[in-house]
C-alpha angles and dihedrals in degrees: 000000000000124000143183134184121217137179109226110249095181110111091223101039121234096310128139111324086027094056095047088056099055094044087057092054098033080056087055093080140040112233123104112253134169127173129218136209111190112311093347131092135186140176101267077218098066121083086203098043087049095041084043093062086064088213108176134166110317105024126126107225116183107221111212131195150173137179144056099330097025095144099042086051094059101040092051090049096046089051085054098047085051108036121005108069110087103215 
């Protein structure tokens, strides 16, 4: 299993086209991730599970992941969460 942990930089979160966004990416590779926020977890997968976490600028959330590209999978997630929504 391979994890990171990121503060949000987006100025609205990861809310709606965000999201969307992310669950695109996150449905690019195989691996199973989820991502936490506290004490709450959801399937990095789900649009609901992701919208349900209510992560918004500022927030640590912790991406999991485990399967054949794990690491790849983090680490792609994490560049987008940090650099690849334009505000």
């Amino acid at each position: 299993m391979t994890t990171k942990t990121v503060t949000i930089q987006n100025t609205v979160g990861l809310h709606a086209r965000p999201a969307t966004f992310f669950i695109q990416k996150a449905n690019f590779y195989k691996s199973t991730i989820m991502i936490e926020k506290g004490t709450r977890r959801a399937n990095a997968k789900s649009l609901l599970g992701v919208l349900s976490l209510g992560i918004e600028k500022g927030h640590d959330i912790t991406i999991r992941a485990e399967g054949i590209d794990e690491a790849e999978a983090v680490e792609g997630l994490a560049d987008l969460l940090l650099n690849g929504f334009n505000d």
